[in-house]
C-alpha positions as CSV (number, residue, x, y, z in Angstrom):
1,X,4.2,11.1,-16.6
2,X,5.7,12.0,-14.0
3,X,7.2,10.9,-10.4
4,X,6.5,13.2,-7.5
5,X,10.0,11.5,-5.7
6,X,12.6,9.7,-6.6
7,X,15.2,7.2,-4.5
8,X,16.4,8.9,-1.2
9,X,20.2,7.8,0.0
10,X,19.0,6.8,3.3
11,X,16.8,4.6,2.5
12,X,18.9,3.4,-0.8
13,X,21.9,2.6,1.4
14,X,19.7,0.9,3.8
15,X,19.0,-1.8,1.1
16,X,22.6,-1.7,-0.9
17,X,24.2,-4.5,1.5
18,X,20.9,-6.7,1.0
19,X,22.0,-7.6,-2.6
20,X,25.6,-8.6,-2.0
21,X,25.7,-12.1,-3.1
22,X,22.9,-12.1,-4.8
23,X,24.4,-13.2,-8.1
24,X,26.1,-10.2,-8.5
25,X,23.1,-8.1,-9.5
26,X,24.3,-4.7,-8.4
27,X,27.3,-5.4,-10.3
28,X,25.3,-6.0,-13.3
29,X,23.3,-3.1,-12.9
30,X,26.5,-0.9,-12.7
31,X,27.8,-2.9,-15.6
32,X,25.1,-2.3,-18.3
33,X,24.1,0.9,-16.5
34,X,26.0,2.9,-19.7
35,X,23.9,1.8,-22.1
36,X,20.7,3.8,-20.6
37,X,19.7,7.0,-22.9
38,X,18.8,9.8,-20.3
39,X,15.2,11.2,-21.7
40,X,13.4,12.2,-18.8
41,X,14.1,14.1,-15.8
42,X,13.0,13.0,-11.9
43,X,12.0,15.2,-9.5
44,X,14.1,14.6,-6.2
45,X,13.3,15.4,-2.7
46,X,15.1,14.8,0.9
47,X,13.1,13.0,3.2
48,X,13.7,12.4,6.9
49,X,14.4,8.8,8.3
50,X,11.6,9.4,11.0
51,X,9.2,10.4,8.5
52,X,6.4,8.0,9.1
53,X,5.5,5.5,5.9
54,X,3.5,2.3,5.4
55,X,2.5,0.0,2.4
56,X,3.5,-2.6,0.2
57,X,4.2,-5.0,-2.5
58,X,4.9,-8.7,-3.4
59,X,8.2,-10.7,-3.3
60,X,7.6,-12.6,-6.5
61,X,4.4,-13.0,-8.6
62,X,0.9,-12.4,-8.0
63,X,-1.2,-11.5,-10.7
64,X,-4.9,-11.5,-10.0
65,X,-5.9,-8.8,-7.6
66,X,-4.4,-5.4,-8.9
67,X,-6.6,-2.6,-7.9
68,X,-6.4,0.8,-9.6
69,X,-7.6,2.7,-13.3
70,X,-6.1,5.8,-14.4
71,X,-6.7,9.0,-15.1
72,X,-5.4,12.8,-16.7
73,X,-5.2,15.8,-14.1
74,X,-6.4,17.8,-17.1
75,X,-9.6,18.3,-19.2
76,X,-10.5,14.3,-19.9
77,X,-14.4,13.6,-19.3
78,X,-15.0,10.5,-17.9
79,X,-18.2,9.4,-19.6
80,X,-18.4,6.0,-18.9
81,X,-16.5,3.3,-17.2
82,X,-17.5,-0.3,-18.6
83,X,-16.8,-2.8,-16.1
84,X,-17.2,-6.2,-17.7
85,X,-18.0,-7.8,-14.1
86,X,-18.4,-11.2,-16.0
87,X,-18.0,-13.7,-13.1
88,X,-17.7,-17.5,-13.5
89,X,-18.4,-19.6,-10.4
90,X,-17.7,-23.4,-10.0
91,X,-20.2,-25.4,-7.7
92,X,-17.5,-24.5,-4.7
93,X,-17.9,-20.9,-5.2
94,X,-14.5,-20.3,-7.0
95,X,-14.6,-17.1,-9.2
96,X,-12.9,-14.8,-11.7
97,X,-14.2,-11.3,-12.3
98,X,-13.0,-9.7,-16.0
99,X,-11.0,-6.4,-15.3
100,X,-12.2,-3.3,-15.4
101,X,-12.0,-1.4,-19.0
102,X,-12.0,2.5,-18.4
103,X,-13.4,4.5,-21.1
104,X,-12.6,8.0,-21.4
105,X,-14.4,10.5,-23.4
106,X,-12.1,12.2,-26.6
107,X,-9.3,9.8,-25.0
108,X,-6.4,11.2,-26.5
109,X,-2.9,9.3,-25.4
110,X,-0.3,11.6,-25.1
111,X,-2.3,14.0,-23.3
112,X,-3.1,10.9,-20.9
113,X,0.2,9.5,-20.7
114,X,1.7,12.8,-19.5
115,X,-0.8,13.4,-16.7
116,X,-0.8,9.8,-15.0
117,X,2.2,9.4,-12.8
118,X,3.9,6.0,-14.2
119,X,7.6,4.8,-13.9
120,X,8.3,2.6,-16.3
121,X,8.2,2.2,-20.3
122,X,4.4,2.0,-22.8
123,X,4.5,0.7,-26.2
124,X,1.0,0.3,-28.2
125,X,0.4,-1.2,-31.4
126,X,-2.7,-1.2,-33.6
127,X,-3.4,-3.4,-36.5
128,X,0.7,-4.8,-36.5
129,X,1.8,-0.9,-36.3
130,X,3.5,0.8,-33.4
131,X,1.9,4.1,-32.6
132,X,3.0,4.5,-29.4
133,X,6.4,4.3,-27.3
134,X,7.8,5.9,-24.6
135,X,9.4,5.7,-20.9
136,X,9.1,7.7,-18.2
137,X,10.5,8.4,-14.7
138,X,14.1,6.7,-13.0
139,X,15.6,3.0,-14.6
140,X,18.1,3.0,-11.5
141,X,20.2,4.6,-9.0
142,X,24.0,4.5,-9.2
143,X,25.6,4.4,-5.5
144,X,29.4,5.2,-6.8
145,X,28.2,8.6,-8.5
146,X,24.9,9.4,-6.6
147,X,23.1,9.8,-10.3
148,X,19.5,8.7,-10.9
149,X,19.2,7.6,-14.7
150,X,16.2,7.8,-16.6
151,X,13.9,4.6,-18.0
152,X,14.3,4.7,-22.3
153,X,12.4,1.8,-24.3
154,X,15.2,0.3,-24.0
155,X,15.4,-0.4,-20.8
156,X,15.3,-4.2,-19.6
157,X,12.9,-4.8,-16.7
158,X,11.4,-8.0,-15.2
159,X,8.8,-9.1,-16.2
160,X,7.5,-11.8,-13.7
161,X,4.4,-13.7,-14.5
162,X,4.2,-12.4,-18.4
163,X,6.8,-16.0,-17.7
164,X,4.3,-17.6,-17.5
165,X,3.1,-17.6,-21.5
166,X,6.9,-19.2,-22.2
167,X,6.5,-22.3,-19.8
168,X,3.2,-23.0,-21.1
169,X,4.6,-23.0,-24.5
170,X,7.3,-24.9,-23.7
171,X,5.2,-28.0,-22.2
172,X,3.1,-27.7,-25.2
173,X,6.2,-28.3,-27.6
174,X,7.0,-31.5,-25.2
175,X,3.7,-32.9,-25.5
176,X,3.6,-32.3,-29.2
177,X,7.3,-34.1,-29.3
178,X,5.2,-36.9,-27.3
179,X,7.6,-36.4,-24.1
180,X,4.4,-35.7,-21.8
181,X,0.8,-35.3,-21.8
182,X,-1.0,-32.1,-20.3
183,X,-3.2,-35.1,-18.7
184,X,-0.3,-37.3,-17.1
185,X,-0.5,-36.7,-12.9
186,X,2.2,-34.7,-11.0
187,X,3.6,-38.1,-9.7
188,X,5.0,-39.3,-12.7
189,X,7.5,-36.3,-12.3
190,X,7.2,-35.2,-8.9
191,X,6.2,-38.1,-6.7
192,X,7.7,-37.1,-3.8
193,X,5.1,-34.0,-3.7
194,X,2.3,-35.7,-1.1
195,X,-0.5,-34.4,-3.5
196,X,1.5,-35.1,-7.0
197,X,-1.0,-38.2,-8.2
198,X,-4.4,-35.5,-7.7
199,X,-3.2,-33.1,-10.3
200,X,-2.6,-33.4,-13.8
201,X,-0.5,-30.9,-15.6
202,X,-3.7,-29.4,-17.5
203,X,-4.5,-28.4,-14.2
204,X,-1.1,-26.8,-13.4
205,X,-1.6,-25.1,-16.5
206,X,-4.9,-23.6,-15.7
207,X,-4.2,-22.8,-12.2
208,X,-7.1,-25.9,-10.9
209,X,-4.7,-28.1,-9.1
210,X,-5.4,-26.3,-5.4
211,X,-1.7,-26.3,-4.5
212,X,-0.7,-23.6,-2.1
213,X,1.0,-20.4,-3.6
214,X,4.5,-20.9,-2.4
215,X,4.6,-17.2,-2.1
216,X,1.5,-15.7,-0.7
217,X,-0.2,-18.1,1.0
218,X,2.8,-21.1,1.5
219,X,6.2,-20.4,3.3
220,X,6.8,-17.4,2.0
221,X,3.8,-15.9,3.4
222,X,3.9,-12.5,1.8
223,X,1.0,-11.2,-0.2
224,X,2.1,-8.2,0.2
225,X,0.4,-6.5,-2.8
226,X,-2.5,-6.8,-0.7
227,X,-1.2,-4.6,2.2
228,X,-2.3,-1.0,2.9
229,X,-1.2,1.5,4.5
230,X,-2.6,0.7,8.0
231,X,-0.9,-2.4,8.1
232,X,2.2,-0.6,9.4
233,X,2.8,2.0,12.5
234,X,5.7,3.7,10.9
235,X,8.5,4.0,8.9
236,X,10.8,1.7,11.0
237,X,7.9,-1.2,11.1
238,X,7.4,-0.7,7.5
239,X,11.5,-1.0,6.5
240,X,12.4,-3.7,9.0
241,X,9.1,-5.9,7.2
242,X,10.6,-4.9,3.8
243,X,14.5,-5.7,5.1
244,X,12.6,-9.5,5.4
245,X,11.5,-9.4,2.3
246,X,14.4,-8.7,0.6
247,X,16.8,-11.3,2.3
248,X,14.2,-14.2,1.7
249,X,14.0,-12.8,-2.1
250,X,18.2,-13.1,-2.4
251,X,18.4,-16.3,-0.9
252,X,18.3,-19.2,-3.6
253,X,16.7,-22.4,-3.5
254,X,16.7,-25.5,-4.8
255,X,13.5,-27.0,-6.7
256,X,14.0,-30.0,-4.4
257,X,14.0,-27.5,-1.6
258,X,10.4,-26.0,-2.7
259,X,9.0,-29.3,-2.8
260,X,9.9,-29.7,0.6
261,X,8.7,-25.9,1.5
262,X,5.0,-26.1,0.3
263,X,4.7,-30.3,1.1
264,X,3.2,-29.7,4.7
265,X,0.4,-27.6,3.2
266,X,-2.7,-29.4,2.3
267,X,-4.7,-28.6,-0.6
268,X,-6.9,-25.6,-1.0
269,X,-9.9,-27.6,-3.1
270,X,-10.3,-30.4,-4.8
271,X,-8.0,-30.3,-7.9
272,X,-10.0,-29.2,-10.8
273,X,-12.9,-27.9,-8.9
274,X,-12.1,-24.2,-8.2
275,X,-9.7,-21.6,-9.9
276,X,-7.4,-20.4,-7.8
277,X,-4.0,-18.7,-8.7
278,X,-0.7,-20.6,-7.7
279,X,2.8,-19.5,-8.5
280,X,3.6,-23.2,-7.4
281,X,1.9,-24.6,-10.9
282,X,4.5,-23.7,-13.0
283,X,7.7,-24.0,-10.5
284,X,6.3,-27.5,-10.9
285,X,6.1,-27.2,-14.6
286,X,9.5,-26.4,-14.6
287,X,10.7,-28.7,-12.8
288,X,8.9,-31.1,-15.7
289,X,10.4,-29.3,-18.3
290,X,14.1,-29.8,-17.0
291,X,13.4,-33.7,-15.9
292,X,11.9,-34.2,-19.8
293,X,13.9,-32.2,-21.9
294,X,17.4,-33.1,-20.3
295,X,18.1,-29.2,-20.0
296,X,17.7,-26.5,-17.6
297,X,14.5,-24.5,-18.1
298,X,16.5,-21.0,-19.0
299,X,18.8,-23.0,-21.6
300,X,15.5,-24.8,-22.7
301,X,13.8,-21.2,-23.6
302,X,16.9,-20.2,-25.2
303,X,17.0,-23.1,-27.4
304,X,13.6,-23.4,-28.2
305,X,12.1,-20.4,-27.8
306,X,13.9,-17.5,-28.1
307,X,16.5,-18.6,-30.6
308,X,13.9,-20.2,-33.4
309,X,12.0,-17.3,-33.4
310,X,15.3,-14.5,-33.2
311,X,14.1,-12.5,-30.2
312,X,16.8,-11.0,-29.0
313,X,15.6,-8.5,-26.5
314,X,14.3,-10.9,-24.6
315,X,16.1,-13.2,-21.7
316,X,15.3,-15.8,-19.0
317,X,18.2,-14.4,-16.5
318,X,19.3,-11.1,-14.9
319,X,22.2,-10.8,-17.0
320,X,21.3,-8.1,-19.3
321,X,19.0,-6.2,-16.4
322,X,19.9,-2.4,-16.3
323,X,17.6,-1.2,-14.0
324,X,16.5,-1.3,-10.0
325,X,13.3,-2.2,-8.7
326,X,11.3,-0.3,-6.1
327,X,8.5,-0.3,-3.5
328,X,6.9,3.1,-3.7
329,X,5.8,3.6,0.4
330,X,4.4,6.8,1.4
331,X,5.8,9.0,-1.7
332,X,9.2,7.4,-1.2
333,X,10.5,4.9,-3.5
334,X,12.7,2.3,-1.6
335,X,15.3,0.4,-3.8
336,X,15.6,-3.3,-3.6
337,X,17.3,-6.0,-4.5
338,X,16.8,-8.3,-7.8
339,X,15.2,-11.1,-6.5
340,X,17.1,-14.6,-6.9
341,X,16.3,-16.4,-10.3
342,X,15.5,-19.3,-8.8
343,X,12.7,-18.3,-6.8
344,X,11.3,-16.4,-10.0
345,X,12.7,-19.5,-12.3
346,X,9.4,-21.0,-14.0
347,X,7.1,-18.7,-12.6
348,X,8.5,-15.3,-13.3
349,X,12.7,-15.4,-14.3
350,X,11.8,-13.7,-18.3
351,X,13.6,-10.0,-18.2
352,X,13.2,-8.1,-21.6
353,X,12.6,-4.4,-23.2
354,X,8.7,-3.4,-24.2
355,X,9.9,-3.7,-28.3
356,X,11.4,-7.6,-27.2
357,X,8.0,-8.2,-25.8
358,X,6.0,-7.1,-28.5
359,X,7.6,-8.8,-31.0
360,X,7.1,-12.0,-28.8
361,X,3.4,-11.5,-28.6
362,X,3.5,-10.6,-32.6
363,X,4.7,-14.6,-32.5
364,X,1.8,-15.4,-30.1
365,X,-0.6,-14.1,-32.4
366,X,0.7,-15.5,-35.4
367,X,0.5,-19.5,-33.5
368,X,4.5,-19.5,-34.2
369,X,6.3,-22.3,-32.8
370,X,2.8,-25.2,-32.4
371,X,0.1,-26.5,-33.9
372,X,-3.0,-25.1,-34.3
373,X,-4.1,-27.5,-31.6
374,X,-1.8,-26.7,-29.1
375,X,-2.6,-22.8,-30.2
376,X,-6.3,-23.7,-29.0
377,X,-6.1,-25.5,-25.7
378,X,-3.6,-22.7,-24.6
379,X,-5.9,-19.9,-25.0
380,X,-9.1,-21.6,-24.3
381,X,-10.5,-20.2,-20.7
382,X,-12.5,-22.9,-20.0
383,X,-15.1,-23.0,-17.3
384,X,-12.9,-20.2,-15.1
385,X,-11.6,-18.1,-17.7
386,X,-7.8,-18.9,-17.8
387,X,-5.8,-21.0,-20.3
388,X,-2.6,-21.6,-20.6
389,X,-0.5,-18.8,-19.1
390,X,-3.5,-16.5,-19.7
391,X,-6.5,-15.2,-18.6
392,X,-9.1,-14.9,-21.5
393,X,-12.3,-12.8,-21.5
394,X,-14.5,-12.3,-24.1
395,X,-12.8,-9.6,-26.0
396,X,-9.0,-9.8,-24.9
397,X,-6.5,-12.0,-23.0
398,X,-3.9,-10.7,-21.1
399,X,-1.6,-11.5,-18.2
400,X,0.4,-9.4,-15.6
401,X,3.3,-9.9,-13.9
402,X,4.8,-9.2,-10.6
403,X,8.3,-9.5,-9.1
404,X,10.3,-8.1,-5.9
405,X,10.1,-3.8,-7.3
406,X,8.8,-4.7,-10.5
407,X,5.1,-5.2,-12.1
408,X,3.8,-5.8,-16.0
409,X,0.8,-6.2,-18.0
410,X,0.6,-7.2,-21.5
411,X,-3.1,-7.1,-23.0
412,X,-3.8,-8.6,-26.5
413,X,-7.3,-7.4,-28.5
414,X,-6.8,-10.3,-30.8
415,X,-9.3,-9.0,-33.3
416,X,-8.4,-5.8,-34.1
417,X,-4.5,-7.1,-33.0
418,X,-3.9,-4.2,-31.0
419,X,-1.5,-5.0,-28.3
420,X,-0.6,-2.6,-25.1
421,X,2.3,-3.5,-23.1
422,X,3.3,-1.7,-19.8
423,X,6.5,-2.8,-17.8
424,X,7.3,-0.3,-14.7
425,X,10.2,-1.0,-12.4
426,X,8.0,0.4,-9.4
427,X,5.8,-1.6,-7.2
428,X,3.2,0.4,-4.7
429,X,0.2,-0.8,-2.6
430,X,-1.1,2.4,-3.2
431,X,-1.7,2.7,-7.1
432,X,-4.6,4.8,-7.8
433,X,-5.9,6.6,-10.6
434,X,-3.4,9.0,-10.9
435,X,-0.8,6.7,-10.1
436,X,-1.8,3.8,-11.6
437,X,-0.2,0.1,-12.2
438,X,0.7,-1.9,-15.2
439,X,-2.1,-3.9,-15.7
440,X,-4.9,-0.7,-15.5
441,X,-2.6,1.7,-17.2
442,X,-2.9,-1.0,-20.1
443,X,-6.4,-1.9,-19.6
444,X,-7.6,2.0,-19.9
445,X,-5.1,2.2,-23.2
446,X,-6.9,-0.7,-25.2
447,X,-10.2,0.1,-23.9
448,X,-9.7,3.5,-25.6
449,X,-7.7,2.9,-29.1
């Protein structure tokens, strides 16, 4: 694998004074930035300031829509491409189509891995056995000595909405300790949220409430993983749109404060009607799990999560980040800032090494931590074909994971317990085939092993 261009200063410096006081994150980045093993080199290239570009990403988490499959530049017959276009409808229409498994012919996955362009790191495990791990491409940029280091396996990237699988845990432990019920209303936490005594928390859970995504379609108003390249008229359009991006991203708020942000927005349905996908559900199960457990949700993980079960390459802060996130525009990969933790919080705030995340799912698959119970109702799909934190199809469940220059997939065959996980520090509206993203890189792997 292999990335046609890497950071250019221009643009790099354009972006450096966006992170200042944004927790420090540049400083951590230089801080842990020693600890990288260099195993890959990056192709560089000079680009010109007028050169026209266009494109784009998201500024926190959306995980539904991710359009691309891979392939090898060499000899790798495509014979068949199963498309599992299972698509559930509610009586308002509301639908989820499976994702797209490409199956290639003789699929050998070295020879693939090397002839897909991917930044990031792969691990694959079969049957409880790792027989695949590598990285590829640039972890970061480092503005004091003008070096670009390489991604290892143990690089820590964020991994937004893969979040998502903790919180859900996390409110089933409560409910099991008889603090809450997945069937208590919003208002008994939240009742200053207009809607709050609609929605239950199951339907926070499954993504039914009809609450407004607080990034895409609320006050944030970006979706910008749905952007293309028409969208913008040049380089400048496309950098001042990004430069707005990245201050709203470094500016923290206060759960009180998001409340108040997506308030004035109705509902989209009727709660428990239609699926729709709502980064908002779990900031608001967050804010439950702090109001019942006494604790603030990255402490609770720690304590309950993380520590019981002794994973210690995983964390629910940028403390331990060491690399730099990136919106690839054009064939130019524009640094950004790490967006604050408290827009990601809930939603999307886990950070963590591909070998950290597989021994979490190991847990997931073993029902560590809950009943058997609890086990079921998170992985039961239900009528639109997401649980708890995950979507579930017929032969796998997976979830990705998005934040500002960063995107994930984790996909679990839970019969054969094979398990592919793909986090990439590199976010692009443009991922194709040959370039493809985290969620289809992994989806062609466990379609083929």
């Amino acid at each position: 694998m292999k990335k046609k261009l890497a950071f250019t200063i221009a643009l790099c410096l354009m972006f450096t004074s966006l992170s200042v006081g944004c927790k420090n994150d540049e400083n951590n980045h230089k801080e842990h930035s020693s600890k990288r093993r260099t195993e890959q080199t990056v192709k560089t290239a000079s680009v010109s300031s007028t050169e026209e570009t266009t494109s784009a990403e998201t500024v926190a988490e959306t995980t539904t829509t991710e359009e691309s499959t891979a392939e090898t530049t060499e000899e790798v017959t495509i014979t068949e491409e199963t498309t599992t276009q299972t698509v559930v409808e509610s009586s308002e229409g509301s639908k989820i189509t499976e994702p797209e498994i490409r199956i290639i012919d003789n699929f050998n996955l070295e020879e693939y891995a090397a002839n897909i362009d991917y930044n990031g790191a792969v691990l694959v495990s079969e049957g409880r056995e790792v027989v695949f791990s590598d990285a590829y491409g640039y972890s970061g940029f480092d503005f004091s000595t003008g070096e670009i280091m390489n991604n290892t396996t143990d690089t820590v990237f964020e991994m937004g909405s893969v979040t998502k699988q903790f919180t859900a845990v996390a409110i089933m432990q409560l409910e099991e300790k008889g603090l809450l019920s997945t069937e208590d209303t919003l208002d008994k936490y939240i009742p200053e949220y207009p809607y709050a005594d609609r929605i239950t928390i199951h339907q926070l859970l499954n993504m039914t409430s009809g609450v407004v995504d607080y990034i895409t379609g609320g006050p944030y108003g970006y979706d910008l993983y749905n952007m293309s390249e028409e969208d913008f008229a040049s380089l400048k359009e496309a950098t001042e749109m990004f430069a707005d991006v990245c201050i709203k991203a470094v500016t923290p708020i206060t759960p009180d404060e998001l409340v108040d942000m997506v308030s004035p927005y109705e509902l989209n349905f009727e709660p428990g009607t239609q699926f729709e996908y709502s980064n908002t559900n779990y900031y608001f199960l967050g804010m439950i799990i702090e109001q019942v457990s006494g604790m603030s949700y990255d402490d609770y993980i720690r304590e309950n999560i993380l520590n019981p079960l002794e994973l210690t390459e995983l964390w629910p802060d940028l403390d331990h980040i060491d690399s730099t996130g990136a919106f690839s525009v054009w064939g130019i990969d524009i640094p950004v800032p790490h967006q604050d933790t408290s827009i990601s919080y809930s939603v999307g705030v886990m950070t963590g090494t591909v070998e950290g995340l597989l021994k979490w799912e190991y847990c997931v698959m073993d029902r560590a931590l809950l009943t058997e119970e609890s086990w079921n109702k998170i992985f039961d799909g239900g009528e639109f074909g997401y649980g708890y934190g995950w979507y579930i199809t017929d032969d796998y469940v997976y979830h990705t994971g998005m934040t500002l220059g960063y995107n994930a997939a984790v996909v679990i065959d839970r019969e054969n317990e094979n398990v592919v996980i793909a986090l990439s520090n590199v976010q692009s509206a443009n991922f194709n085939e040959k370039e493809p993203s985290s969620k289809e890189l992994a989806m062609t792997i466990i379609g083929n092993i």
